[in-house]
N, C-alpha and C positions, 0 to 999 in steps of 0.2 A: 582472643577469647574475652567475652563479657566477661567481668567479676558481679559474682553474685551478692549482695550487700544486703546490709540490715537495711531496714524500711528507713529508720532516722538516723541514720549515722552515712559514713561518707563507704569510701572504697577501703575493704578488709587486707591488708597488706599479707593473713593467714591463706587467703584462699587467691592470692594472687599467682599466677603461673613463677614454676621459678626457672631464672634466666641465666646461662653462662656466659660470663664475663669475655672467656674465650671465640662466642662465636660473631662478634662484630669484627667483620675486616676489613672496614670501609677507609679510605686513604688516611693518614696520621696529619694534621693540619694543625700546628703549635701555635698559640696566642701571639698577636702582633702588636698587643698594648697592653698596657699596667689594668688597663680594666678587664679585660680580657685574663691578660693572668690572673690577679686575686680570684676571678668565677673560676680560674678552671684548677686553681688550688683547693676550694671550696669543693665543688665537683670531686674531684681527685680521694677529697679528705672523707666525705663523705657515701660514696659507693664503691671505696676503695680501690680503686683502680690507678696503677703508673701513671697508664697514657693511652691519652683514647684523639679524636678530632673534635677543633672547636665548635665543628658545624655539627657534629651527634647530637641526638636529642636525650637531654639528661631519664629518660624513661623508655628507653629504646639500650640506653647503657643499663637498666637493671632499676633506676629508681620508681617509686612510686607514692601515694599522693601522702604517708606516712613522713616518707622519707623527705618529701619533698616540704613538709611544711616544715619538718625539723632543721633543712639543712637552709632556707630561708628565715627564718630566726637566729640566725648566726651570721647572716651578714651583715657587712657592716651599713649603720643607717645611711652614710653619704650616696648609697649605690640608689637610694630611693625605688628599693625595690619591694613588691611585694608576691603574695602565692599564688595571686592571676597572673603576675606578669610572667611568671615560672610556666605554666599551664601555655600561655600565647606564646611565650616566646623560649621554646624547650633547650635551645643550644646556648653554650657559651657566647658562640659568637653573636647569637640575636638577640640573647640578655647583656650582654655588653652595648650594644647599640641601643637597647631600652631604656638601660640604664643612663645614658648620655641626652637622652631624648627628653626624661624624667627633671635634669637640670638636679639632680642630687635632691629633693626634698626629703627630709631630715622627718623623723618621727617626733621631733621636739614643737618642728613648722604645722604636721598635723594637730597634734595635740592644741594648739596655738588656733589656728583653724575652727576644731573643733568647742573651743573657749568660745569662739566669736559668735560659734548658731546652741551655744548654751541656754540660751533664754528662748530661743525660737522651738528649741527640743523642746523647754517644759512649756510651752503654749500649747503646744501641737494637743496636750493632753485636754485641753478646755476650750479650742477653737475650733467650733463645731457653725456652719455660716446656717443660716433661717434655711436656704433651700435645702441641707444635706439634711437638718432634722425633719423634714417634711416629709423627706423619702425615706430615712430610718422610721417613723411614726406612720407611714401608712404600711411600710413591707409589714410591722408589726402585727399592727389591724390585721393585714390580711393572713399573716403564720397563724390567728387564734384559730381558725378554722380548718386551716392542716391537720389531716388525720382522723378529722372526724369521718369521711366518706371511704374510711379506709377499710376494708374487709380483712380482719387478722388472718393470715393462715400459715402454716407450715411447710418447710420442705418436703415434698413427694418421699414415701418409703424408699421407693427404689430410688431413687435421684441418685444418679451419677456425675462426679464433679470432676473435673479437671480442674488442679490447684497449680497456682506457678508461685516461685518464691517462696516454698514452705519454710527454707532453714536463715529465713530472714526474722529479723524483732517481730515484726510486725506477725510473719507470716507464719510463724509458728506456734505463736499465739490464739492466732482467727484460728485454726487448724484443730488445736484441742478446743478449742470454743466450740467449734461446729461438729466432733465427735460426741462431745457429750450432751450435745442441743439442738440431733439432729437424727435421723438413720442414713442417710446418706451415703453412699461410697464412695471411695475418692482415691484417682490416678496424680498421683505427687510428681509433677515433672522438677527432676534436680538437674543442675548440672554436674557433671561429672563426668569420668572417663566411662563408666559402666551401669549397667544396674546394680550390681553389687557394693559399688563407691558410693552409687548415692544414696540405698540402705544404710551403710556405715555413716555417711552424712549426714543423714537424717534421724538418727540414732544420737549421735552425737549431740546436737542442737535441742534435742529435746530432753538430755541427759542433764546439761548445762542450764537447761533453764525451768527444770521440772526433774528435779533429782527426786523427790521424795515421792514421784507419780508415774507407774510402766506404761510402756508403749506397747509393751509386749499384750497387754489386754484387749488393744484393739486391731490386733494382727490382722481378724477377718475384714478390718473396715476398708482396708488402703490396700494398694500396691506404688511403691517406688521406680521411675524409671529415669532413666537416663535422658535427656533433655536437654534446647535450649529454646528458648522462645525466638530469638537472634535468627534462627536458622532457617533451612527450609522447612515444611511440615514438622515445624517445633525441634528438629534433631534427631526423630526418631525415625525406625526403616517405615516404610514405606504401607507395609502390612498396619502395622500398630497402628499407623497412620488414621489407616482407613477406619480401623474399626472405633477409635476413640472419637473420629467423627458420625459415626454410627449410633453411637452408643450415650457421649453424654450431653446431657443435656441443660448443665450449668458449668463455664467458666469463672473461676475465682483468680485474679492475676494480683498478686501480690511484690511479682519481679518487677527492679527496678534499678537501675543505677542512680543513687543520689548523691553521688558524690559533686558537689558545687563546683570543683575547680581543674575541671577536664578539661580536653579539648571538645569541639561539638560533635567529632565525628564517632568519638569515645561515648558520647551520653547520648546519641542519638539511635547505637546499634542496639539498645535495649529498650529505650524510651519511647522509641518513638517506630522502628523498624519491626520491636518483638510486640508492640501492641496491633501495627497492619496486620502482622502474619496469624496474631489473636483474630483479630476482625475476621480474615480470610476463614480461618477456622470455623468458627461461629457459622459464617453464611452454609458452609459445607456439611450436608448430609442432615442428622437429627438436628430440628431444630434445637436453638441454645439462646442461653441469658449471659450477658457478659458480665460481670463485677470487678469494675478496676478501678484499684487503689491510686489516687492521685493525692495532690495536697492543694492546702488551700492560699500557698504560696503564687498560685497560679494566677493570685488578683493581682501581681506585679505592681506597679508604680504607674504615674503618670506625666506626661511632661509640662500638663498646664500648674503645675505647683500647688493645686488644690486636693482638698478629700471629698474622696466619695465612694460610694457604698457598693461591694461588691454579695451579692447573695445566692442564693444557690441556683438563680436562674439564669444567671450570667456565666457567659463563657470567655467569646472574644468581646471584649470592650475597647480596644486597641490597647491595652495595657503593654507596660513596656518590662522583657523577663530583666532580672537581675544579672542572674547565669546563666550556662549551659545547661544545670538543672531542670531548671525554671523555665528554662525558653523549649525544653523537649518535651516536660509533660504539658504542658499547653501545648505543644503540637501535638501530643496523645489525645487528647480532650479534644482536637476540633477533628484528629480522623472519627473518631467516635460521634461527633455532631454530625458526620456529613455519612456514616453507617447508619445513623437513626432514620435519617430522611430515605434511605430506600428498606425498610425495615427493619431493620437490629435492633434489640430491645436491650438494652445497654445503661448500666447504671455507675455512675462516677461516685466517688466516696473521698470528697477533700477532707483528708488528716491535716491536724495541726501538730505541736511539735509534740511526739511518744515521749512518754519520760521512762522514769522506773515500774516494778512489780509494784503494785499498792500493798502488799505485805508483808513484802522481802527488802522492799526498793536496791533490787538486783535490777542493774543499766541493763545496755546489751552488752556483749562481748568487746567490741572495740569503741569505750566507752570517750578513747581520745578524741574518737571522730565526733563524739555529740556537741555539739555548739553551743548547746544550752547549759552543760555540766562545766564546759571550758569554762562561760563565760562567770559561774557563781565561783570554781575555782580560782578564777583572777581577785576575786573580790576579797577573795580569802586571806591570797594573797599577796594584796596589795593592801589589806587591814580596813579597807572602808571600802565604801558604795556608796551610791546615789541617791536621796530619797526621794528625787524629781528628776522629772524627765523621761523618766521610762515606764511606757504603756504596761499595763500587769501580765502577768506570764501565763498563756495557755501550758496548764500542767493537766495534760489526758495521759493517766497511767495506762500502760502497753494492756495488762490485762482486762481494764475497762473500758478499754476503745474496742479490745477484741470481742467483747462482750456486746457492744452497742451494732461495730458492722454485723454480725451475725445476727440480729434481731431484724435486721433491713436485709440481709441477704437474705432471712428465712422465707420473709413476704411478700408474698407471689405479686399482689397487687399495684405496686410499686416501680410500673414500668417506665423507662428512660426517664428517669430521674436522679438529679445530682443532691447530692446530701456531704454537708457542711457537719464534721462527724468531730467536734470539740468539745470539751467538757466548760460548759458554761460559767461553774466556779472558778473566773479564774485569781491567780496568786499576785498580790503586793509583794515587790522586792525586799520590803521589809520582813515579811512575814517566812519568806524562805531564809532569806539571814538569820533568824531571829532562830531558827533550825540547827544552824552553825555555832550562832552562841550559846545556845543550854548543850553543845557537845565539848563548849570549852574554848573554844576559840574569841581572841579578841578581834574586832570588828565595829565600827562605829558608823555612821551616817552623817551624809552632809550633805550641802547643796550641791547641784549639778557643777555649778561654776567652781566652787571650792572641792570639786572632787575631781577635776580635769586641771587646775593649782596644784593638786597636791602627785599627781601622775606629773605634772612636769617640774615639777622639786625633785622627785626621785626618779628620775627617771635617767637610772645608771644602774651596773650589775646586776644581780639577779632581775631586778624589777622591771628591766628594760623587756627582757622574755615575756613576762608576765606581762605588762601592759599592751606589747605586742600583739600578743595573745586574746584578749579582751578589744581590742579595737578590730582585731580580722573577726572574729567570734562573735561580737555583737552587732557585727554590721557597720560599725562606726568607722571602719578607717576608709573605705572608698564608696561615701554615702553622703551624694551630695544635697542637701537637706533645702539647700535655696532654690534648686533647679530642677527636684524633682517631689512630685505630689505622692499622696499614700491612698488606696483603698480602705476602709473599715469592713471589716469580714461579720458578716450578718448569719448568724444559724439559726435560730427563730423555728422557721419551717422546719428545723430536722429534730430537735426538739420537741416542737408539739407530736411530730409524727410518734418519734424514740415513747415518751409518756402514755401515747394511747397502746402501743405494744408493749407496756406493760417497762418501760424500762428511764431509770429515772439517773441522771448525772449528781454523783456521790461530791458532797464537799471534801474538799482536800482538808484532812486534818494533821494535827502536828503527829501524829504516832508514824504517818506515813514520809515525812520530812524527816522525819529522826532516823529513821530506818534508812532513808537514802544516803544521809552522812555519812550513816555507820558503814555502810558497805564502800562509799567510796573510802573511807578509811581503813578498812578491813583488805582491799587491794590496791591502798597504797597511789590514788588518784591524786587522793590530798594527803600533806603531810599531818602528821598529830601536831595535835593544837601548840606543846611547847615548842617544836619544830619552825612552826610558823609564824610564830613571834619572833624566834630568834633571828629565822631569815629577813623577816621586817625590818627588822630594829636595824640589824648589818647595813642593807640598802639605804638607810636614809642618812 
């Protein structure tokens, strides 16, 4: 079974099937070496189990990517192991042979490492060569002109939508965006065991993230059904089938598994197999518009070690993905290039990274998975951060990103077109810290080099978790910065378009920073402020 996931966050360990311990009966196969036993004590400790085989695949035994990161921060650094190598290499017995492969490098040796391309990190912010400004300075030229030959219009009264992922971040979000900014009607495919389950599902999700606003008001606009995109004819009988190809005539696919640290065959039955089976749909019966949520993660890297500019008219540039994430929805994107060319009017929508509510700054639900709250958590507490070296943060709050795709999904005009859908203002790492300290916490700033010194001074007890944490999280622990180039992500064009419908990218101010604190404080993401000195001070 796919797990259905928030848009920015990883796989929900809530809505993960649950597994008896009891019904693996595959041969008992005991550790033949000292490395092999500490994983399969770890193993043991951690999804509670006596005794299982070395060759099991530690999420075939019941764990998953929760679990899995947690019980991966507890080994020991000599095993030089990390959460991909978990993901590739699922069994004791082939993370033991990983881990030998690995020659034991040490978190101490990364960090060490990561000293060495310190000064190359903060170049990277001002190393811009004569040809890549030539091609940023003419896309620019040409976005002033976007949207002017654009005709505004509305979604059709009757418009019938087919929505996928509604009880995701993202997709529950666009959902009440497009009730209240549309008439439209819309078939909510969930997954679930029933129609009835994925009512209650979907009741749920919008209870959680719109307590103070009824669902119950727009009863007449939706029906909930039971659903998978994965599947055949989406999961539904056969009848419904037909008639929902009959009948609507805009798809909104917001399903996705984003979880980074899968195997491929795992992030490829939603990413990549439930967007053909979208595609299929679409060509069948009423004509249809496709709207599918992608990221703009999909510029990947490059192997000639230079930058260059990805914009929203690029799709394959031979870029190379990071992960399983990354490498499936760029396989979504090029079936959808190759549906354009025999007609499908099909529109990509690269997100950057979802933050919080702008009002509430309520995360999503499984806020552990967000990468980006990980990574200012680490800062917190580790008591500093960086004030170079690191590119500024795209902060697009969930409710203003849901507000922008909906202004491009209302407009008819806008056909096979990809849109670069980020909030332009983006944030100085100082300036979101600077959030942390008017809530009380101590935190200070330093150079890149003397802030990668001071992670290997302390880097013992608690702090070892924590900077752990902050290297997988920011990309820094298996990111090889000599040997591989970056894209710059250009939105320009979706921007000019956003402005002429009428809709303009809100500065992030501090009241919305504040609010985000308070709530991870509020559920206990970060510890309060005296909490977190104290743990400081302990560590060093």
């Amino acid at each position: 079974e796919i797990v259905d996931c928030d848009w920015s966050s990883d796989v929900c360990s809530s809505d993960l099937p649950e597994i008896s311990n009891n019904q693996f009966v595959s041969e008992v196969i005991l550790p033949s070496n000292d490395t092999e036993t500490l994983l399969y004590e770890h193993f043991s400790k951690t999804l509670g189990l006596e005794q299982f085989s070395v060759e099991d695949s530690f999420f075939d035994l019941g764990g998953d990517s929760i679990v899995a990161m947690r019980m991966v921060s507890q080994l020991p650094d000599e095993l030089g192991l990390n959460i991909t190598d978990l993901f590739s290499y699922p069994s004791v017995r082939e993370l033991a042979a990983r881990s030998d492969e690995t020659n034991a490098t040490t978190l101490n040796e990364k960090l060490l490492k990561l000293k060495s391309q310190a000064e190359m990190r903060t170049s990277l912010q001002t190393q811009i060569s004569k040809t890549l400004r030539r091609s940023i300075k003419k896309y620019v030229i040409k976005s002033k002109f976007s949207g002017l030959f654009i005709a505004r219009s509305n979604a059709n009264k009757n418009e019938k939508v087919l929505f996928t992922g509604v009880t995701g971040y993202l997709g529950i979000h666009l959902f009440k965006e497009m009730l209240e900014n549309s008439n439209a009607y819309f078939y909510l495919l969930v997954r679930a065991s029933d129609d009835i389950a994925a009512v209650a599902r979907l009741k749920a999700t919008w209870e959680l993230y719109f307590p103070k606003s009824s669902l119950d008001k727009y009863a007449t606009r939706f029906i909930a059904i039971r659903g998978d995109i994965s599947e055949k004819n989406l999961g539904v009988e056969d009848s419904a089938y037909t008639m929902l190809c009959n009948e609507v005539s805009m798809v909104v696919n917001c399903a996705a598994n984003v979880n980074h640290y899968v195997v491929y065959e795992q992030s490829k039955a939603s990413n990549v197999l439930g967007v053909s089976n979208l595609l299929n749909f679409v060509k069948t019966g009423h004509k249809k518009v496709l709207h599918h949520m992608s990221t703009v993660s999909v510029a990947g890297g490059n192997e000639s070690g230079e930058q260059g500019v990805f914009t929203e008219n690029d799709l394959d540039v031979g870029q190379i993905a990071f992960n399983t994430y990354i490498e499936t929805k760029l396989e979504a994107e090029k079936l959808i290039g190759e549906a354009r060319m025999s007609g499908v009017d099909a529109r990509i929508y690269r997100l950057g990274d979802i933050q919080c509510q702008s009002g509430t700054g309520v995360f999503q639900k499984n806020i552990e998975q967000n990468a980006f709250a990980i990574t200012l958590r680490s800062f917190v507490g580790i008591g500093k951060y960086p004030n170079e070296g690191l590119m500024p943060f795209d902060f697009t709050c969930v409710d203003v990103l849901a507000s922008a795709c909906c202004k491009l999904i209302c407009c008819k005009t806008l056909k096979n077109r990809n849109f670069h859908v980020i909030n332009s203002h983006r944030l100085e790492i100082g300036t979101i810290m600077d959030a942390y300290c008017r809530a009380g916490y101590d935190i200070t700033s330093c150079s890149l080099i003397d802030f990668v010194d001071y992670m290997i001074k302390t880097n013992k007890g608690a702090n070892r978790n924590i900077i752990s944490d902050l290297l997988l999280h920011s990309g820094l622990l298996n990111q090889d910065l000599e040997a591989m180039g970056h894209y710059i992500i250009l939105s320009d064009q979706t921007d000019k378009i956003l402005k002429h419908l009428g809709f303009k990218w809100p500065q992030n101010d501090g009241t919305t920073l504040e609010k985000m604190v308070s709530y991870q404080k509020q559920i206990g993401f970060i510890t309060s402020p005296d909490n977190a000195k104290s743990t400081s001070s302990d560590s060093i």
